[in-house]
C-alpha positions in Angstrom: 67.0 174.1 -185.7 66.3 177.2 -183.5 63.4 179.1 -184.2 63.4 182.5 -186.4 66.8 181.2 -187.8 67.5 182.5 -191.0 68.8 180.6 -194.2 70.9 181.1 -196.6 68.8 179.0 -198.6 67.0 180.2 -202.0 64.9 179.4 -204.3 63.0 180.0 -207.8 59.7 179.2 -209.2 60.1 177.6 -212.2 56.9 175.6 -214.9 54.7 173.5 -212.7 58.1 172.8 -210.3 60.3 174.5 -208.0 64.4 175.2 -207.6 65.9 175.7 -204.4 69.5 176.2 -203.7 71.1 175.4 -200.3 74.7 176.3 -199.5 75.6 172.2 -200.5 72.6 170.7 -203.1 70.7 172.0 -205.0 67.5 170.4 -206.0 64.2 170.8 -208.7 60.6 169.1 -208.3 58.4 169.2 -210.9 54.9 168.4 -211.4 54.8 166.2 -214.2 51.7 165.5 -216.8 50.7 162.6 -215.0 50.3 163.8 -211.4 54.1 162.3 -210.1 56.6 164.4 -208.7 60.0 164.7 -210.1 63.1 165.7 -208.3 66.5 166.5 -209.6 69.3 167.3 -207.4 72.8 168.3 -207.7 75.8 169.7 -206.0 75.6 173.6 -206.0 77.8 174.8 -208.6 79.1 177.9 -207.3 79.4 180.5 -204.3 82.0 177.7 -202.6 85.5 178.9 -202.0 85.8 181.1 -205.0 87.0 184.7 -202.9 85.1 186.6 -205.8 81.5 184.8 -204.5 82.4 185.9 -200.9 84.3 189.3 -201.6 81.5 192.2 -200.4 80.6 194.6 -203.4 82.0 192.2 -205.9 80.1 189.0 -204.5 76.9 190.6 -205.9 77.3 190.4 -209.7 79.0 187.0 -209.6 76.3 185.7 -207.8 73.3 186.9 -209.8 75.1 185.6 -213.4 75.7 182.2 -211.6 71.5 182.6 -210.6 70.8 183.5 -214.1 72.6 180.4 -215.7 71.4 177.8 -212.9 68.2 179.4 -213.0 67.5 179.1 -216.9 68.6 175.8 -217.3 66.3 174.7 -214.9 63.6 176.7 -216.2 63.6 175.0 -219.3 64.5 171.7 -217.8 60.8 172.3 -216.3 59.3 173.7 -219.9 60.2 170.0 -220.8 59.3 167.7 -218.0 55.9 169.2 -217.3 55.0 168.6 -221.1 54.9 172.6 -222.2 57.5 172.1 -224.8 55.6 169.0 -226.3 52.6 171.4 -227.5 54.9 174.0 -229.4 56.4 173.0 -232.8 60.0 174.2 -233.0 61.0 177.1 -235.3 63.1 176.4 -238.4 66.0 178.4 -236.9 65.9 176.1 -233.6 65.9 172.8 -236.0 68.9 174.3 -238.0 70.4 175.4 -235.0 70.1 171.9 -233.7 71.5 170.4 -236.6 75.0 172.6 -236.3 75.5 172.7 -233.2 74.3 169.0 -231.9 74.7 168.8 -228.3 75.9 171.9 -227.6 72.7 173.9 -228.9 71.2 173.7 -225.8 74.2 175.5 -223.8 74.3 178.1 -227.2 70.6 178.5 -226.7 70.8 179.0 -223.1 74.0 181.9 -223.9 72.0 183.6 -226.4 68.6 183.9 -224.3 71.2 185.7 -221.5 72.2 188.0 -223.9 68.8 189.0 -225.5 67.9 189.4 -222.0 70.3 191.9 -221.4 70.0 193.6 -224.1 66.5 193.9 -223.3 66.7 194.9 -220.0 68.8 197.4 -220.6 66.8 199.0 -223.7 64.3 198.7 -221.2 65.1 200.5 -217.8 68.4 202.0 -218.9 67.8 203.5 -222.4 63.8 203.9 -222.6 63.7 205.9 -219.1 66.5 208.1 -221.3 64.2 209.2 -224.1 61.3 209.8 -222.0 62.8 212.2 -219.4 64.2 213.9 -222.5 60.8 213.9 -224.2 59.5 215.2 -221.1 61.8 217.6 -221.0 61.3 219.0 -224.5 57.7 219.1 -224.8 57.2 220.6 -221.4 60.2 223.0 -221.8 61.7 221.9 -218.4 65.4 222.3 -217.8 66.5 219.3 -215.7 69.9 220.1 -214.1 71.5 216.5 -213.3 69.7 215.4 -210.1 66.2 216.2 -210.7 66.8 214.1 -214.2 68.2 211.2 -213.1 64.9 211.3 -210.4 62.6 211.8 -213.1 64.7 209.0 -215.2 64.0 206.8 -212.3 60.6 207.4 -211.6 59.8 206.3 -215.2 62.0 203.5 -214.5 60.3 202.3 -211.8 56.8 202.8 -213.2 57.9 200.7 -216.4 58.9 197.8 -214.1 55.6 198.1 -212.2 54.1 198.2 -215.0 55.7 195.2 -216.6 55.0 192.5 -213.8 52.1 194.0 -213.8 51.5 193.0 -217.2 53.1 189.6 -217.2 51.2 188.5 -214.4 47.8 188.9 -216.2 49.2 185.7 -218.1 48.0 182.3 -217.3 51.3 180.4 -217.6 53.2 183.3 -215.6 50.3 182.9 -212.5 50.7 179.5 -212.3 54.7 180.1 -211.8 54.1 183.0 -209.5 51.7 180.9 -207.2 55.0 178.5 -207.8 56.6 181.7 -206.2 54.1 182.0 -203.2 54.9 177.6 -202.4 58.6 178.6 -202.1 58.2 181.7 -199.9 55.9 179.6 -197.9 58.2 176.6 -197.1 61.1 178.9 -196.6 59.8 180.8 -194.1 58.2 177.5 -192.7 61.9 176.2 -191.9 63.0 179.6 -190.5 60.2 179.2 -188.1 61.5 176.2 -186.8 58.4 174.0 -187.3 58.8 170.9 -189.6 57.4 171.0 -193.2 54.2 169.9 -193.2 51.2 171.6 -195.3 49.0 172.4 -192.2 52.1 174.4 -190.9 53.0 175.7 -194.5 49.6 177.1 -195.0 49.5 179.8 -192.4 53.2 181.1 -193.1 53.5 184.3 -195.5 54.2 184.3 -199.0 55.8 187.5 -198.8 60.0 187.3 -197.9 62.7 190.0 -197.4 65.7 188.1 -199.6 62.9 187.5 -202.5 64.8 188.3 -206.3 61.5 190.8 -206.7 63.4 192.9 -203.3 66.7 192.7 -205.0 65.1 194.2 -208.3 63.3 196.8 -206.4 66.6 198.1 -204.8 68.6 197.9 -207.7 66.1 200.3 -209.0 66.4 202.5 -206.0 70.1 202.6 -205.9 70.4 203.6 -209.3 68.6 206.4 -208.9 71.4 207.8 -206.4 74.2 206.1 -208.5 72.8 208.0 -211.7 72.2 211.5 -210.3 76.1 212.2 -209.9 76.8 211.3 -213.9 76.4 214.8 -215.8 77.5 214.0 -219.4 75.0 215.9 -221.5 75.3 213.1 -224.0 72.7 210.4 -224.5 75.2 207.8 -225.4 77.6 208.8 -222.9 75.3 208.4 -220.6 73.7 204.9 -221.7 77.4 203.3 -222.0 78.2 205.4 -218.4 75.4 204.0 -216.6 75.3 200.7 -218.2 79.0 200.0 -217.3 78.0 201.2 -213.3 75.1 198.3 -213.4 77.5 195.7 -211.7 78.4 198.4 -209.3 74.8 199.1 -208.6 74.3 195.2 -208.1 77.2 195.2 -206.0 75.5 197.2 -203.4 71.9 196.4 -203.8 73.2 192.5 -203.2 74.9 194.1 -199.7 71.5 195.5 -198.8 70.0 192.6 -199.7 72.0 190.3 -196.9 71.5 192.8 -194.4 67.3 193.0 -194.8 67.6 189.3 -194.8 69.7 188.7 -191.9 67.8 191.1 -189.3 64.5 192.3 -188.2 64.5 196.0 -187.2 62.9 199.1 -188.3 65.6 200.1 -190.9 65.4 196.6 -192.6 61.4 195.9 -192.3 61.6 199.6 -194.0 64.4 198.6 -196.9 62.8 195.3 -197.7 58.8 197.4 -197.3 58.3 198.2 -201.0 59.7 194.9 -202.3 57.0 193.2 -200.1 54.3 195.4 -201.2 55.8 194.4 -205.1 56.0 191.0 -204.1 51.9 191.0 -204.0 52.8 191.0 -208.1 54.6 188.0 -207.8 53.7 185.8 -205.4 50.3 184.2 -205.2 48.8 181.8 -202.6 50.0 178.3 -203.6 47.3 175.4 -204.1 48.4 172.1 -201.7 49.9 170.5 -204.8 52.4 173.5 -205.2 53.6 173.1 -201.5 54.1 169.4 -201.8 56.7 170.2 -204.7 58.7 172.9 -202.7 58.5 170.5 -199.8 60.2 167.9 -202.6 62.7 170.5 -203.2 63.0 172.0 -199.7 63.9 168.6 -198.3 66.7 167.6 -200.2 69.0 170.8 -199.6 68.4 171.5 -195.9 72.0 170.1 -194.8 72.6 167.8 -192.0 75.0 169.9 -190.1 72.5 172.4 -188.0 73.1 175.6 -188.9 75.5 174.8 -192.1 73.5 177.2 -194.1 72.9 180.4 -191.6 72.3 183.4 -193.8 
């Protein structure tokens, strides 16, 4: 492979293991309790053929649900294999759950966690950043016309999700994932480099990368902000339905922007991809050897054998 070649290959940090996703296999390492390594591999599910996976603009929101599905499952196939799930007692509404639905509870389960998800998000940096600009605007007696609300609406938006990673990376658990995070960066932009995978040559590489899901998020957040600031309905609701039904356009773009920050290395990307970096000092950590040796696990099994199969 040439050097500074850039894949199209992905990853997610997942409990004591690592997911990465090449344009063929897909693969998962995990640590388990007694010291082995793990790995799971399996043909990549989606993003192969389909026109709506490879359409520009509508590419985008396909791709992040098929992340999102992929993603959880693997994140609770590591909850189990690491041993986490074996300290926690389930609830009486998982065991009757269980006892309905049989071997479909854990696809249910999975469904239902996408949807709370949502939901939350969206209370979160869609209906939350709502109320506060109003509140803002009552008790300081400021008459936002559209534009400087929807900036104000964003600025609170952004600050909440600052504030959130922030918050979530104070946790234990979520460090040891988002030093997880840092392994994957690593290794990634080990192979781009050209050199082979080894932890002397993993070691010096950055844990910060342009195409990281903590970029995507940051540009979602910016794009809605110019998306937003044309809707003028003077009605909350209108305005949470309005802007909640625009999100897959918003993703639509910021996935665009995404794949062009990834795939060169010029002033206007380095500046795109700059505050995502700066975020990704939130969610990436420096990786201990152990951690490298399981994205290297991962990392091996999805780099195809045609050179240059997965060029971003």
């Amino acid at each position: 492979m040439k050097k500074d070649f850039k894949t199209s290959i992905g990853g997610q940090a997942l409990i004591e293991g690592i997911m990465m996703r090449g344009p063929k296999k897909s693969a998962m390492a995990i640590r388990l309790p007694d010291g082995s390594v793990d790995v799971e591999e399996w043909d990549t599910p989606f993003g192969s053929g389909k026109w709506f996976y490879k359409t520009p603009f509508i590419r985008g929101i396909f791709n992040m649900v098929g992340s999102m599905r992929v993603g959880y499952k693997c994140m609770m196939t590591s909850a189990e294999k690491s041993g986490m799930l074996e300290e926690e007692e389930p609830s009486r509404f998982e065991k009757w759950m269980s006892e309905k639905l049989g071997d479909k509870f854990g696809k249910v389960l999975a469904g239902l966690s996408m949807v709370v998800a949502v939901i939350f998000s969206v209370g979160l940096f869609v209906v939350l950043p709502l109320f506060l600009a109003g509140l803002i605007s009552r008790v300081g007696h400021i008459n936002f016309n559209p534009t400087s609300r929807a900036l104000v609406e964003g600025v609170i938006r952004i600050t909440l999700f600052v504030l959130y990673v922030l918050l979530v990376s104070r946790m234990k658990d979520i460090r040891r994932v988002f030093e997880y995070h840092g392994a994957e960066h690593k290794t990634i932009a080990c192979y781009e480099a050209g050199e082979p995978l080894t932890l002397e040559n993993i070691r010096t590489k950055s844990r910060f990368h342009s195409r990281c899901g903590t970029s995507f998020l940051v540009i979602v957040l910016v794009i809605s902000i110019l998306i937003f600031s044309v809707i003028q309905w003077e009605s909350v609701l209108a305005r949470v339905l309005v802007r909640t039904a625009l999100l897959p356009v918003v993703i639509g773009i910021a996935y665009e922007i995404i794949k062009l920050a990834g795939r060169y290395d010029n002033i206007f990307t380095r500046l795109i991809s700059a505050p995502g970096r700066w975020l990704q000092r939130l969610t990436s950590y420096e990786p201990d050897d152990g951690q490298i040796e399981i994205a290297i696990a991962a990392m091996q099994v999805v780099i195809p054998k045609e050179s240059g199969a997965d060029a971003w």
